[in-house]
Backbone as a chain_set.jsonl record, in Angstrom:
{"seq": "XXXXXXXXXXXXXXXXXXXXXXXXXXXXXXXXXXXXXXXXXXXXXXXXXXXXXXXXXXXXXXXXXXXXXXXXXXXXXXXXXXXXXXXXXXXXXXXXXXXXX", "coords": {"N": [[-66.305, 39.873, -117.796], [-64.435, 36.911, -115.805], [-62.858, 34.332, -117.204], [-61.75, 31.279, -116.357], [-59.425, 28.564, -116.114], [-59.864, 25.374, -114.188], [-58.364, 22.914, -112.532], [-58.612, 19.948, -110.485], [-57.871, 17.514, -108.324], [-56.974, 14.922, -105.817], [-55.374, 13.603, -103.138], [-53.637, 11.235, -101.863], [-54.527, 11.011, -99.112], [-56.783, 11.837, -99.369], [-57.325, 14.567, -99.848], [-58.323, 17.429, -101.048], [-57.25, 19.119, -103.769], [-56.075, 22.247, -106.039], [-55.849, 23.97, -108.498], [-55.797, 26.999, -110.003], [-56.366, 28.914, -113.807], [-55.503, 31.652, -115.205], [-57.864, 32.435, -118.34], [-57.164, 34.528, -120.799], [-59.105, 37.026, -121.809], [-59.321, 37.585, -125.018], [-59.146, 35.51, -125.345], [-61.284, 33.737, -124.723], [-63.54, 33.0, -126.451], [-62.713, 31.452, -128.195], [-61.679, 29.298, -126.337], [-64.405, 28.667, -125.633], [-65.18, 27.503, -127.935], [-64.127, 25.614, -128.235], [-64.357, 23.851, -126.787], [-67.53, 22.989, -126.501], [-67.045, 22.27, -129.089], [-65.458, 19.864, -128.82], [-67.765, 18.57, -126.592], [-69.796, 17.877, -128.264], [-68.83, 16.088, -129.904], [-68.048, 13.955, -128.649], [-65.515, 13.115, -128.586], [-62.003, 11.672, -127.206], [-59.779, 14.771, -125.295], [-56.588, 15.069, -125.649], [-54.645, 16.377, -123.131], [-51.645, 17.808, -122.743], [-47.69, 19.233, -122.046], [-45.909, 21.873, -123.603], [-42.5, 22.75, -123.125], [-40.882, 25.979, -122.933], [-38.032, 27.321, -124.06], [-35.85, 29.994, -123.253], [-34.471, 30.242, -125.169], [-36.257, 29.955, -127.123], [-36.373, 27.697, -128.034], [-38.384, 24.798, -128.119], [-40.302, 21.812, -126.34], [-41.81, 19.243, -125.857], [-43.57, 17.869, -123.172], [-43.032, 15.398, -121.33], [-45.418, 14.287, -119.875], [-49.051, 13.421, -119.939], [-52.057, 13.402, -121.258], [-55.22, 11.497, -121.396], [-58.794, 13.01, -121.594], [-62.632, 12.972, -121.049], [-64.947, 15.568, -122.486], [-67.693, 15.973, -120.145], [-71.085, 17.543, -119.881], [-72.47, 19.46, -117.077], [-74.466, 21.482, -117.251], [-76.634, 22.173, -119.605], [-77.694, 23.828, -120.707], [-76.854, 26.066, -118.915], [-73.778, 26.056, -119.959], [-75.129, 27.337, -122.626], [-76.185, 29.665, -122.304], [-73.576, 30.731, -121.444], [-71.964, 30.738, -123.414], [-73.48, 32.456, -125.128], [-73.053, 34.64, -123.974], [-70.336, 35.309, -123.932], [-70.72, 35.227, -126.859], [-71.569, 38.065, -127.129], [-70.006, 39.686, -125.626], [-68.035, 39.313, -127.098], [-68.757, 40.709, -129.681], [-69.873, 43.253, -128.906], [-67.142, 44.27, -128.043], [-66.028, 44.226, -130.605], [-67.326, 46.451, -132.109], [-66.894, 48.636, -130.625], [-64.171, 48.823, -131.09], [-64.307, 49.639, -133.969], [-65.697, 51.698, -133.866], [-64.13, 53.225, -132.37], [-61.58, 53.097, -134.434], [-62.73, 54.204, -136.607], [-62.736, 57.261, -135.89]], "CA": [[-66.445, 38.515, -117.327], [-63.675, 36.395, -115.999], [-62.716, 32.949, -117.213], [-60.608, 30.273, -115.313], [-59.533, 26.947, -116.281], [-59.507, 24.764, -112.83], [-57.982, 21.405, -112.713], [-58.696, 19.289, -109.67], [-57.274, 16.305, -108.048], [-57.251, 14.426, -105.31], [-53.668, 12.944, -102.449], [-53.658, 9.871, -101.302], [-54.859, 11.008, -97.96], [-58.42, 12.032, -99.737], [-57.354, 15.59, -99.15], [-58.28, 17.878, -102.353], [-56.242, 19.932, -104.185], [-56.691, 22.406, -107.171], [-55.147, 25.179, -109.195], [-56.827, 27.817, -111.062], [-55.471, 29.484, -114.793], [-56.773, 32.326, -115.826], [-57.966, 32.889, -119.692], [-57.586, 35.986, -121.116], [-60.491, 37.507, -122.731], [-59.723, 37.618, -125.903], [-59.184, 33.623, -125.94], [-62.485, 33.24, -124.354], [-64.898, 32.919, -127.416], [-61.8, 30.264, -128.858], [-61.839, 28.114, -125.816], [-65.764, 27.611, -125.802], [-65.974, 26.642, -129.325], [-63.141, 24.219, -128.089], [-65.232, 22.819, -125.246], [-68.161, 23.264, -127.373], [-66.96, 20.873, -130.068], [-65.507, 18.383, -127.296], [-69.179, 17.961, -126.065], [-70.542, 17.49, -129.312], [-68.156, 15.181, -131.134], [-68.058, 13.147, -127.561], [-64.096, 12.478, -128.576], [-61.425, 12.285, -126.044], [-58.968, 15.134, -125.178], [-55.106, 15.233, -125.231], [-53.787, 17.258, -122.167], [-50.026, 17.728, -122.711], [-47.194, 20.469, -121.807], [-44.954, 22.226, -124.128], [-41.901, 23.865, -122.466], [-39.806, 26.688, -124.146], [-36.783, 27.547, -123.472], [-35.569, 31.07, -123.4], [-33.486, 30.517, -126.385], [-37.605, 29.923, -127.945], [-36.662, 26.389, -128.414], [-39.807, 23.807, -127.627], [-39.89, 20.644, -126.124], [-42.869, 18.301, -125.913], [-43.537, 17.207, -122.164], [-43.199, 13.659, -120.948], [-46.665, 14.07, -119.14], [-49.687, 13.335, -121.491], [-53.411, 12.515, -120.435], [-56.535, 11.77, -122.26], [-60.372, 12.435, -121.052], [-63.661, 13.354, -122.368], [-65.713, 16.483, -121.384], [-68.898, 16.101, -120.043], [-71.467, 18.548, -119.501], [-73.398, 19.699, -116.197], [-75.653, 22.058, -117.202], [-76.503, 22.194, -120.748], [-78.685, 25.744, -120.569], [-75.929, 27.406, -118.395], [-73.376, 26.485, -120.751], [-75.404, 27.732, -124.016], [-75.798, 31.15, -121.81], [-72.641, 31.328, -120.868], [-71.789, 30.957, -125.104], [-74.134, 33.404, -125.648], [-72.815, 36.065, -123.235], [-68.857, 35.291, -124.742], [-70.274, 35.943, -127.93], [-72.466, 39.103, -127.187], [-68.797, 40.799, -125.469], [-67.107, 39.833, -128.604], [-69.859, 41.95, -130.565], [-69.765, 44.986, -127.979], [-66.108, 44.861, -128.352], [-65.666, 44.747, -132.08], [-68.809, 47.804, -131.801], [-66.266, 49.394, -129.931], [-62.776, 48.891, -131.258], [-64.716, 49.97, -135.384], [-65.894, 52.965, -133.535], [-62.483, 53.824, -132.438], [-60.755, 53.017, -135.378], [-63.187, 55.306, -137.544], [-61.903, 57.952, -135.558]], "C": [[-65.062, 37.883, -117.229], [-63.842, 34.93, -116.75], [-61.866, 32.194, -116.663], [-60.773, 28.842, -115.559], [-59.31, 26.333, -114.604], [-59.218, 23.169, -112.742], [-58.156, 20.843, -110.725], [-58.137, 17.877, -109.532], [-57.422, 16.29, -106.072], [-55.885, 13.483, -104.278], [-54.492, 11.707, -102.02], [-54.351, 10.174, -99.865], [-56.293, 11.718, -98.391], [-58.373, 13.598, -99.378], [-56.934, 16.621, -100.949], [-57.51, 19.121, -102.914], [-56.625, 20.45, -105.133], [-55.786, 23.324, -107.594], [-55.744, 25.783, -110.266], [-55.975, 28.665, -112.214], [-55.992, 30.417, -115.697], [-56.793, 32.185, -117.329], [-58.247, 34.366, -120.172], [-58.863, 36.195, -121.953], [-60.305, 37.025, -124.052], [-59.441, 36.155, -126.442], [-60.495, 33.082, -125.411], [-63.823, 32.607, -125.473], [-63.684, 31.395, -128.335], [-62.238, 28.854, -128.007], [-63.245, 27.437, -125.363], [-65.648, 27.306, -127.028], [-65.391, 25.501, -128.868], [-63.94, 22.908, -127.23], [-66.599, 22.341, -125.97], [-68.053, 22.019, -128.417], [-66.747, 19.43, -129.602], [-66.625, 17.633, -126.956], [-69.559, 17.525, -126.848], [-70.198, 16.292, -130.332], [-68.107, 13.863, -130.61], [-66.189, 11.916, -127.943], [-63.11, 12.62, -127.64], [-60.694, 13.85, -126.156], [-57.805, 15.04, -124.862], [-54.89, 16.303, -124.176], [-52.19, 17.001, -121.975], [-49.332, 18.828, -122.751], [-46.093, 20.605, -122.846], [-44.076, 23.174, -123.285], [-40.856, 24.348, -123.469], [-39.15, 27.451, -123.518], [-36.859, 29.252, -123.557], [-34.913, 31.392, -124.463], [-35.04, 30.438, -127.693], [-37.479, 28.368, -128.419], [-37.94, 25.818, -127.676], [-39.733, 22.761, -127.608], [-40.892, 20.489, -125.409], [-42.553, 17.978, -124.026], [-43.505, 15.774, -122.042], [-44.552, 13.154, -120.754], [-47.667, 14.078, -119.902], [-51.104, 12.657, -120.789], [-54.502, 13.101, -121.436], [-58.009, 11.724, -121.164], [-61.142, 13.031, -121.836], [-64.51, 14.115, -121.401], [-67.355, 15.972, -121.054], [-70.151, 17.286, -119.564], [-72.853, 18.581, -118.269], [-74.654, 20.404, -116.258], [-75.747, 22.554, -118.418], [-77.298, 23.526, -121.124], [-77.863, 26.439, -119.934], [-74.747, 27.308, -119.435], [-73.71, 27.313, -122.701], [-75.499, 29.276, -123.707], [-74.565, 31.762, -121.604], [-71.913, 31.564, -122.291], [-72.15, 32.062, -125.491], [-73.307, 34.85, -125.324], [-71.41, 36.159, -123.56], [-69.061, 36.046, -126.09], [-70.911, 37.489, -128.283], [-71.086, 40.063, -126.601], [-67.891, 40.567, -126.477], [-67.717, 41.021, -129.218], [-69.267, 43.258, -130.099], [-68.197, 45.341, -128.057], [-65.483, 44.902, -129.403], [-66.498, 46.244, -132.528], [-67.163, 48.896, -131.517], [-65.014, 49.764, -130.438], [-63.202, 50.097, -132.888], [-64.77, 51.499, -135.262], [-64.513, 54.183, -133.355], [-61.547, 54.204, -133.749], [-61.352, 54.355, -136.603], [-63.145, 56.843, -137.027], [-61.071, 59.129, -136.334]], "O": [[-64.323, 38.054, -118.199], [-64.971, 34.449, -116.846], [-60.856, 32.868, -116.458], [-61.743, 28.111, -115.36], [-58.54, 26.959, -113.875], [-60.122, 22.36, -112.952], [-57.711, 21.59, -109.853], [-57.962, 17.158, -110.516], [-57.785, 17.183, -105.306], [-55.431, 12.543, -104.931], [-55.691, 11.444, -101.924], [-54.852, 9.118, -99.479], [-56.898, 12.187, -97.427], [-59.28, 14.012, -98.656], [-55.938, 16.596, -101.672], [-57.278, 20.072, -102.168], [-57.516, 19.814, -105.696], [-54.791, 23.435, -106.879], [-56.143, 25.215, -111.283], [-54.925, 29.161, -111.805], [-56.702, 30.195, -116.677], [-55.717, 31.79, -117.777], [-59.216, 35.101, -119.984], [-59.412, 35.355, -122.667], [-61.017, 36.082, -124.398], [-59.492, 35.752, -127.604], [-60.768, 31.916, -125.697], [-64.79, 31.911, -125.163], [-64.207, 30.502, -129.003], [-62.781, 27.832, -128.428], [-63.413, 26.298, -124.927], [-66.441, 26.377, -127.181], [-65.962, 24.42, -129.011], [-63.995, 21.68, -127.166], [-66.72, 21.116, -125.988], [-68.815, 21.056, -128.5], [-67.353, 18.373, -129.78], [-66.663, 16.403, -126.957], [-69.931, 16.389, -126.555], [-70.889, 15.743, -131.19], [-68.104, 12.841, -131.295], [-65.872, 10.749, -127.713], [-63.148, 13.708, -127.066], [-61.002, 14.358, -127.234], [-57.655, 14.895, -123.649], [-55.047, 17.406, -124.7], [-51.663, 16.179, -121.225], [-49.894, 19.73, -123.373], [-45.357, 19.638, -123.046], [-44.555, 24.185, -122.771], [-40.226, 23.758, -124.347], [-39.5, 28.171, -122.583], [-37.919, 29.761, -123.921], [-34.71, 32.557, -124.803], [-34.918, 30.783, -128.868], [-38.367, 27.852, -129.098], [-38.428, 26.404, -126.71], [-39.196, 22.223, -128.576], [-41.139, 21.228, -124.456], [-41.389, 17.877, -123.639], [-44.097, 15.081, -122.87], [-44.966, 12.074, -121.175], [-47.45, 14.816, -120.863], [-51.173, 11.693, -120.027], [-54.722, 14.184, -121.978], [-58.29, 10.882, -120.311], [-60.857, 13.535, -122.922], [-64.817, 13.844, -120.24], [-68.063, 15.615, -121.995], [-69.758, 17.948, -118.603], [-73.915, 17.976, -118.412], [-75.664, 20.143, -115.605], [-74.971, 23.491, -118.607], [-77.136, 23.98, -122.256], [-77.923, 27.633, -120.223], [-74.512, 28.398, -119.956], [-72.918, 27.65, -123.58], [-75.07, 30.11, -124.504], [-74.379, 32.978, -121.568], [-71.246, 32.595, -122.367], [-71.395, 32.774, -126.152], [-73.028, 35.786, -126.074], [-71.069, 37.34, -123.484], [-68.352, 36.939, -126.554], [-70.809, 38.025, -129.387], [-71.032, 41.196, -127.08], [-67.04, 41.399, -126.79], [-67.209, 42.143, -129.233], [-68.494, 44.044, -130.647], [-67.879, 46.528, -128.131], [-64.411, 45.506, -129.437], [-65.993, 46.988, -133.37], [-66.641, 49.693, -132.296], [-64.659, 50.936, -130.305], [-62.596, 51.162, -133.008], [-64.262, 52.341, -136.002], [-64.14, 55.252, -133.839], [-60.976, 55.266, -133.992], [-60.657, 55.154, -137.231], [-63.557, 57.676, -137.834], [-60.19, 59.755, -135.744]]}, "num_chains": 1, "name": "protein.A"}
Protein backbone atom coordinates (compact mmCIF):
# COMPACT_ATOMS: atom_id res chain seq x y z
CA UNK A 1 0.00 0.00 0.00
CA UNK A 2 1.14 3.47 -0.80
CA UNK A 3 0.68 6.52 1.37
CA UNK A 4 0.86 10.26 0.26
CA UNK A 5 0.50 13.34 2.15
CA UNK A 6 -1.24 15.99 -0.42
CA UNK A 7 -1.46 19.58 0.42
CA UNK A 8 -3.72 21.71 -1.72
CA UNK A 9 -4.20 25.30 -2.42
CA UNK A 10 -5.65 27.53 -4.41
CA UNK A 11 -3.86 31.24 -6.92
CA UNK A 12 -5.50 34.08 -7.03
CA UNK A 13 -6.77 33.33 -10.45
CA UNK A 14 -8.99 30.28 -8.82
CA UNK A 15 -6.59 27.98 -10.59
CA UNK A 16 -5.64 24.85 -8.22
CA UNK A 17 -2.54 23.71 -7.30
CA UNK A 18 -1.14 20.72 -5.23
CA UNK A 19 1.90 18.69 -4.32
CA UNK A 20 2.06 15.21 -3.27
CA UNK A 21 4.82 13.60 -0.38
CA UNK A 22 5.22 10.34 -0.21
CA UNK A 23 5.31 8.35 3.36
CA UNK A 24 7.35 5.62 3.69
CA UNK A 25 5.90 2.51 4.96
CA UNK A 26 7.32 2.05 7.86
CA UNK A 27 5.99 5.63 9.12
CA UNK A 28 2.61 4.69 8.01
CA UNK A 29 1.07 3.02 11.19
CA UNK A 30 2.86 6.43 13.16
CA UNK A 31 1.18 8.93 10.97
CA UNK A 32 -2.44 7.40 11.42
CA UNK A 33 -2.27 7.26 15.08
CA UNK A 34 -1.20 10.98 14.46
CA UNK A 35 -4.27 11.79 12.38
CA UNK A 36 -6.13 9.45 14.48
CA UNK A 37 -5.57 11.39 17.69
CA UNK A 38 -6.06 14.86 15.75
CA UNK A 39 -9.69 13.67 15.01
CA UNK A 40 -10.36 12.61 18.34
CA UNK A 41 -8.93 15.29 20.61
CA UNK A 42 -10.57 17.88 17.87
CA UNK A 43 -7.22 20.17 18.73
CA UNK A 44 -5.57 22.27 16.19
CA UNK A 45 -2.36 21.33 14.27
CA UNK A 46 1.03 23.16 13.99
CA UNK A 47 2.40 22.86 10.35
CA UNK A 48 5.98 24.22 10.41
CA UNK A 49 9.46 23.56 8.47
CA UNK A 50 12.71 22.66 9.92
CA UNK A 51 15.72 23.21 7.59
CA UNK A 52 19.18 21.50 8.12
CA UNK A 53 22.03 22.45 6.97
CA UNK A 54 24.65 20.14 5.68
CA UNK A 55 26.87 20.93 8.52
CA UNK A 56 23.39 18.99 10.50
CA UNK A 57 22.71 22.30 12.00
CA UNK A 58 18.66 23.07 12.32
CA UNK A 59 16.82 26.02 11.91
CA UNK A 60 13.14 26.54 12.70
CA UNK A 61 11.23 28.02 9.55
CA UNK A 62 9.64 31.43 9.51
CA UNK A 63 6.43 29.79 7.94
CA UNK A 64 4.02 28.34 10.63
CA UNK A 65 0.19 27.42 10.19
CA UNK A 66 -2.43 26.04 12.40
CA UNK A 67 -5.71 23.87 11.34
CA UNK A 68 -7.84 21.15 12.55
CA UNK A 69 -8.42 17.75 10.79
CA UNK A 70 -11.64 16.80 9.89
CA UNK A 71 -12.88 13.61 8.80
CA UNK A 72 -14.76 12.48 5.47
CA UNK A 73 -15.42 9.15 5.84
CA UNK A 74 -15.30 7.77 9.22
CA UNK A 75 -15.61 3.76 8.09
CA UNK A 76 -12.97 4.27 5.29
CA UNK A 77 -10.66 5.75 7.61
CA UNK A 78 -11.11 2.92 10.46
CA UNK A 79 -10.40 0.40 7.31
CA UNK A 80 -7.81 2.05 6.12
CA UNK A 81 -6.29 1.77 10.17
CA UNK A 82 -7.08 -1.57 10.09
CA UNK A 83 -5.28 -2.55 6.86
CA UNK A 84 -1.88 -0.29 8.22
CA UNK A 85 -2.09 -2.30 11.14
CA UNK A 86 -2.72 -5.85 9.60
CA UNK A 87 0.83 -5.02 7.15
CA UNK A 88 2.55 -4.13 10.29
CA UNK A 89 1.57 -7.73 11.68
CA UNK A 90 2.45 -9.59 8.26
CA UNK A 91 5.63 -7.76 8.37
CA UNK A 92 6.80 -8.33 11.89
CA UNK A 93 5.40 -12.38 10.90
CA UNK A 94 7.90 -11.99 8.43
CA UNK A 95 10.98 -10.15 9.57
CA UNK A 96 10.72 -13.00 13.28
CA UNK A 97 10.64 -15.64 10.67
CA UNK A 98 13.73 -14.40 9.09
CA UNK A 99 15.51 -13.57 11.99
CA UNK A 100 14.94 -17.20 13.50
CA UNK A 101 16.80 -18.29 10.68
Amino acid sequence: MKLRLILKTVTKKNKELSIKFKIAPSKHLGFINFINLALNQDLPVTLSFEKIGKSGAKEESKIVGTFKFTGKDTLALSELNNEIQEDERKRKKQHQKRSQK
